[in-house]
BAMIGU-683104 format. One record per residue (C-alpha): residue number from 1; residue in three letters; x, y, z. Coordinates in steps of 0.05 Angstrom, whole numbers, m for minus. Layout:
N
> NUM	ala	X	Y	Z
...
REM end
This chain:
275
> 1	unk	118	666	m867
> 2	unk	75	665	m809
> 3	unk	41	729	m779
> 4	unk	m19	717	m734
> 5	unk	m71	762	m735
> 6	unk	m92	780	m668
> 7	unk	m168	789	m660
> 8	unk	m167	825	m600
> 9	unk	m211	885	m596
> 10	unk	m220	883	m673
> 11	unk	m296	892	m699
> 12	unk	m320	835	m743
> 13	unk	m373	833	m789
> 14	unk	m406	772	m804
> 15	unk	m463	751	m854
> 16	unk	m499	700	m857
> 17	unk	m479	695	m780
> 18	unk	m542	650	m756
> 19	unk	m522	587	m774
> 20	unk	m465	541	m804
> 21	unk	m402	574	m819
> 22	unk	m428	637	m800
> 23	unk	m448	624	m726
> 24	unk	m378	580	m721
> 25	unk	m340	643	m738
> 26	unk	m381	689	m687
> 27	unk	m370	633	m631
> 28	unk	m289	629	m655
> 29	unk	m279	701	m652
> 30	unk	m312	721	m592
> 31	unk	m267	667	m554
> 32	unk	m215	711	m579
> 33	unk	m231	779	m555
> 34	unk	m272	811	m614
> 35	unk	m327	855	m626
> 36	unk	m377	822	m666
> 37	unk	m441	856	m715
> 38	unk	m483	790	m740
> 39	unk	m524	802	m803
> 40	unk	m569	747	m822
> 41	unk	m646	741	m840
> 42	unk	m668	711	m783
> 43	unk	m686	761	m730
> 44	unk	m703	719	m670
> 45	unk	m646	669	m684
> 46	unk	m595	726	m692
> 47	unk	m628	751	m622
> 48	unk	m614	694	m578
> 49	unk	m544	686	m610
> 50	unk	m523	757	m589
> 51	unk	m554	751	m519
> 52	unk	m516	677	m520
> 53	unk	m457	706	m536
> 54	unk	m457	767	m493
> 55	unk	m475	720	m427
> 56	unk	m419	663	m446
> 57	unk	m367	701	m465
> 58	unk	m380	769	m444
> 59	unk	m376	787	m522
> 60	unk	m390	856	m541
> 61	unk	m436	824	m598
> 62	unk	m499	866	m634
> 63	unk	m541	846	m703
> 64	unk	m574	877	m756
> 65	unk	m629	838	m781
> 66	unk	m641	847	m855
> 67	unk	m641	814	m927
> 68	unk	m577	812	m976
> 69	unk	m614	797	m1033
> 70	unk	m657	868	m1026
> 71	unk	m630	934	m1055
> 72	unk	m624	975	m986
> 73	unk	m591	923	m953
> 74	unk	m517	948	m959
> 75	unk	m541	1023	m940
> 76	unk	m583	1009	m877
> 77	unk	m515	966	m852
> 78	unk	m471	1028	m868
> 79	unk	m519	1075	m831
> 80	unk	m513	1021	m770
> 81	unk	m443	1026	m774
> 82	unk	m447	1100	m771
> 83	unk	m496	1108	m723
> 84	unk	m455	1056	m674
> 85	unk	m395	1103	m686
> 86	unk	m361	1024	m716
> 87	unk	m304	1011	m769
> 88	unk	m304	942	m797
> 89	unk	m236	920	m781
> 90	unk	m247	847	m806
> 91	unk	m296	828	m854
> 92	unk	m321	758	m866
> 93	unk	m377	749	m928
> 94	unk	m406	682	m908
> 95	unk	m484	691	m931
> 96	unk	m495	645	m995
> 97	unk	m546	599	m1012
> 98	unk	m554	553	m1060
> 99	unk	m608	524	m1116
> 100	unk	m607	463	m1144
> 101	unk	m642	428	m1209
> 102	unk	m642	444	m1279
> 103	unk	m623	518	m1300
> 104	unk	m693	522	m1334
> 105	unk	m730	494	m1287
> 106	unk	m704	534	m1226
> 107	unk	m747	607	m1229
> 108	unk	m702	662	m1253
> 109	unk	m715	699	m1193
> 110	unk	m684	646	m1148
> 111	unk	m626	648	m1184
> 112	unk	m626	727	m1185
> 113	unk	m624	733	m1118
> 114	unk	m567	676	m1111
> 115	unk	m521	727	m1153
> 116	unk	m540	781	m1107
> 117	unk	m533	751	m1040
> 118	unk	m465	709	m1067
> 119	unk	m434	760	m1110
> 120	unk	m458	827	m1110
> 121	unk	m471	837	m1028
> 122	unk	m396	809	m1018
> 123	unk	m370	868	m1070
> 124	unk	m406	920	m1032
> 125	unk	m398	903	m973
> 126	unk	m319	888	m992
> 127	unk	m317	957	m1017
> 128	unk	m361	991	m966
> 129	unk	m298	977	m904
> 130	unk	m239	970	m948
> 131	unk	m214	1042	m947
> 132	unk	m227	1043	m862
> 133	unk	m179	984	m873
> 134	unk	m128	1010	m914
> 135	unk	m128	1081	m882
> 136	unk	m99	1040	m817
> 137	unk	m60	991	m857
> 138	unk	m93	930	m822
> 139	unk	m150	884	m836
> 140	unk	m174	822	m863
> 141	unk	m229	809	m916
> 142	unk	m253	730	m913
> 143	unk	m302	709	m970
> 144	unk	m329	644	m957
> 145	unk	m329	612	m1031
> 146	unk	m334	531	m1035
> 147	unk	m308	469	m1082
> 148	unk	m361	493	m1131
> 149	unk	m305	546	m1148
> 150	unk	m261	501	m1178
> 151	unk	m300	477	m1233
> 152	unk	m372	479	m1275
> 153	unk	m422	453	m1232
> 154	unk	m483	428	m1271
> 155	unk	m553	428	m1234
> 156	unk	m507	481	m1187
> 157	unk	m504	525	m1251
> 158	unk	m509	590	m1222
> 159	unk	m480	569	m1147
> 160	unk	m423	544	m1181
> 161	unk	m409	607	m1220
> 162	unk	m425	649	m1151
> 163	unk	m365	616	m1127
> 164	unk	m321	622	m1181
> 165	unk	m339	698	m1192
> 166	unk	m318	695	m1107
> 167	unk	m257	669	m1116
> 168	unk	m226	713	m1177
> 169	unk	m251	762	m1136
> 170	unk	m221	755	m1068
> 171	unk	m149	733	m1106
> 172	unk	m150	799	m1139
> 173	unk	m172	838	m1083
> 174	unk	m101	800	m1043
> 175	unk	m66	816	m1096
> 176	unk	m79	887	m1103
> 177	unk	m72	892	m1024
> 178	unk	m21	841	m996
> 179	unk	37	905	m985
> 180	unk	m18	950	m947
> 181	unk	m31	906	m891
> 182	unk	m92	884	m912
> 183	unk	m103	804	m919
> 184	unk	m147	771	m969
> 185	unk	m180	706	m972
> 186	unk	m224	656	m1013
> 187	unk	m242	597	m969
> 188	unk	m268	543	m1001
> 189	unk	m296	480	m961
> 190	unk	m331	418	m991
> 191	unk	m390	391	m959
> 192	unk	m399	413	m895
> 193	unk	m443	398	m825
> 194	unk	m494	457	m835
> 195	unk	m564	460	m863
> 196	unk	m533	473	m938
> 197	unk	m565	417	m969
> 198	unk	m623	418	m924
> 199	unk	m640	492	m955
> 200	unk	m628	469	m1025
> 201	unk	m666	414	m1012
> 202	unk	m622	353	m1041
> 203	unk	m576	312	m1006
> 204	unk	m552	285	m1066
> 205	unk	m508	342	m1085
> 206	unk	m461	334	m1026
> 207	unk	m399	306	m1050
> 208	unk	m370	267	m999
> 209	unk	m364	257	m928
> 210	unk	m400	331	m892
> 211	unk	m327	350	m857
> 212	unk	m344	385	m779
> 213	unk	m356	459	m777
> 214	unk	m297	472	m736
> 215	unk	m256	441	m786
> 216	unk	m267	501	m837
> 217	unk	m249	553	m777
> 218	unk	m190	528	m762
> 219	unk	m158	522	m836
> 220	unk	m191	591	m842
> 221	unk	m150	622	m787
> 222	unk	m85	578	m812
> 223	unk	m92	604	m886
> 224	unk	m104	687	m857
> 225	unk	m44	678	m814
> 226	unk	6	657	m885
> 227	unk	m33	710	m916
> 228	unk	m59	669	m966
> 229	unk	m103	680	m1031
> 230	unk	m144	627	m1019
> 231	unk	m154	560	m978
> 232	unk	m190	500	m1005
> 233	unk	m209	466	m934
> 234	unk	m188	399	m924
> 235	unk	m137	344	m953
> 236	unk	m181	298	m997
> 237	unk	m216	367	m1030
> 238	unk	m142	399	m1046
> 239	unk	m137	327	m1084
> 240	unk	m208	338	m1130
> 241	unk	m185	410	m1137
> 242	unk	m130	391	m1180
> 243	unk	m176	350	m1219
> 244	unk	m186	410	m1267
> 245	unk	m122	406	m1287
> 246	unk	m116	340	m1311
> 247	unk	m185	344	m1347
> 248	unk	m211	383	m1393
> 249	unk	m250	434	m1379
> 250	unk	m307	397	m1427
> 251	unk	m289	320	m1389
> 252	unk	m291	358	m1319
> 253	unk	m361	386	m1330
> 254	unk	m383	314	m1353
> 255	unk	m358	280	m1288
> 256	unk	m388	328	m1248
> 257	unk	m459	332	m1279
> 258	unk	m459	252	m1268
> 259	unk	m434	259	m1199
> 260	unk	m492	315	m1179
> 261	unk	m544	293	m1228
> 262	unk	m608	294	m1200
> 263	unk	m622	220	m1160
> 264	unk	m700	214	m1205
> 265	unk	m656	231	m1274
> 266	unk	m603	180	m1251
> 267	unk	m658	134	m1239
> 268	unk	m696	142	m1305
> 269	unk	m626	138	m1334
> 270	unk	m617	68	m1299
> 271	unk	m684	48	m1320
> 272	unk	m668	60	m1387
> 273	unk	m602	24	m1394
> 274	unk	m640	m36	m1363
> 275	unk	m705	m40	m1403
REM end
């Protein structure tokens, strides 16, 4: 069944909003009519992509600049909320980064503040404008998870468990809220045209062909309008993401640490097999 959720007037918060996925969404939604709150990091980028918005589509946009990863960064976005007189009525948890390497070689703090920004800032956030939701009986909660859901991801270690933590997490928050008109959903693209693999800082662990920005948008919208659990973006991804299931779970983390390996390991493997 198809129900499409009409943006219209609705307030949307957005993390992560300065670039990629992020900045798609603000650009998508304020074509349709909404009232947008950008969080991201980058103060001068989330600056000129409010006054952008505002002067091409007369978008009643604002931003909060501040860090996920940091302890106050949940409160001081409540007290804007607050202090704007706002109620979140969608919520899309987009801000994620990635590290990439070997588990022990990547500094625990790195991979600290990959389970806060991924994980924890999602929950609280989630939990922070799910009861304004519920106490109207309309909303929508979008957590932007990835591939790296579906299965271990070696040299991803952490990322990849981020993502699958995101996606049990966003199926049981549907499920405990699909009959209070409240919609829940895991979206999970492949490689994508953003910086990703620029900020991890190895091309080598994009699987496959970077899909456009726009693409991920779209199946977002089309998977919140079934009211769907989740939505792994795009046709040839849907076909790895049963993979899984004809693997084990052993075989499918062996495939995929061979696939992402590290290119200077692969090539000290190679020069190994050959001398």
């Amino acid at each position: 069944m198809t129900t499409r959720f009409d943006f219209r007037g609705k307030t949307v918060l957005i993390t992560g909003a300065s670039s990629g996925i992020g900045r798609a969404f603000a650009f998508a939604l304020a074509r349709q009519g909404a009232k947008l709150l950008l969080v991201a990091r980058s103060h001068d980028t989330l600056r000129d992509l409010t006054e952008e918005l505002r002067r091409d589509h007369a978008c009643d946009a604002d931003f909060l600049t501040t860090d996920l990863s940091t302890s106050g960064a949940v409160d001081a976005i409540a007290a804007h909320l607050i202090a704007s007189g706002k109620s979140v009525d969608v919520m899309i948890n987009n801000a994620g980064f990635a590290a990439y390497g070997r588990f022990e070689a990547i500094p625990l703090s790195r991979q600290r503040d990959e389970v806060l920004v991924n994980c924890m800032a999602a929950v609280a956030l989630t939990h922070l404008v799910l009861p304004g939701m519920l106490a109207k009986s309309d909303g929508v909660v979008v957590n932007v998870a990835s591939t790296a859901a579906l299965q271990p991801d070696p040299y991803m270690a952490v990322y990849g468990a981020t993502k699958a933590f995101l996606l049990s997490f966003s199926e049981a928050v549907w499920a405990e809220n699909r009959h209070r008109g409240v919609r829940a959903v895991a979206l999970c693209p492949g490689a994508t045209q953003t910086g990703f693999f620029d900020v991890v800082g190895a091309q080598e662990a994009a699987v496959g062909t970077p899909m456009p920005v726009a693409r991920v948008i779209q199946e977002a919208f089309w998977a919140l309008d079934r009211n769907k659990r989740h939505r792994v973006v795009g046709a040839k991804n849907r076909l790895l993401a049963k993979l899984p299931r004809l693997l084990s779970r052993q075989g499918a983390a062996r495939l995929v640490e061979r696939i992402l390996r590290p290119r200077q390991a692969r090539e000290l493997a190679a020069g190994h097999a050959n001398g």
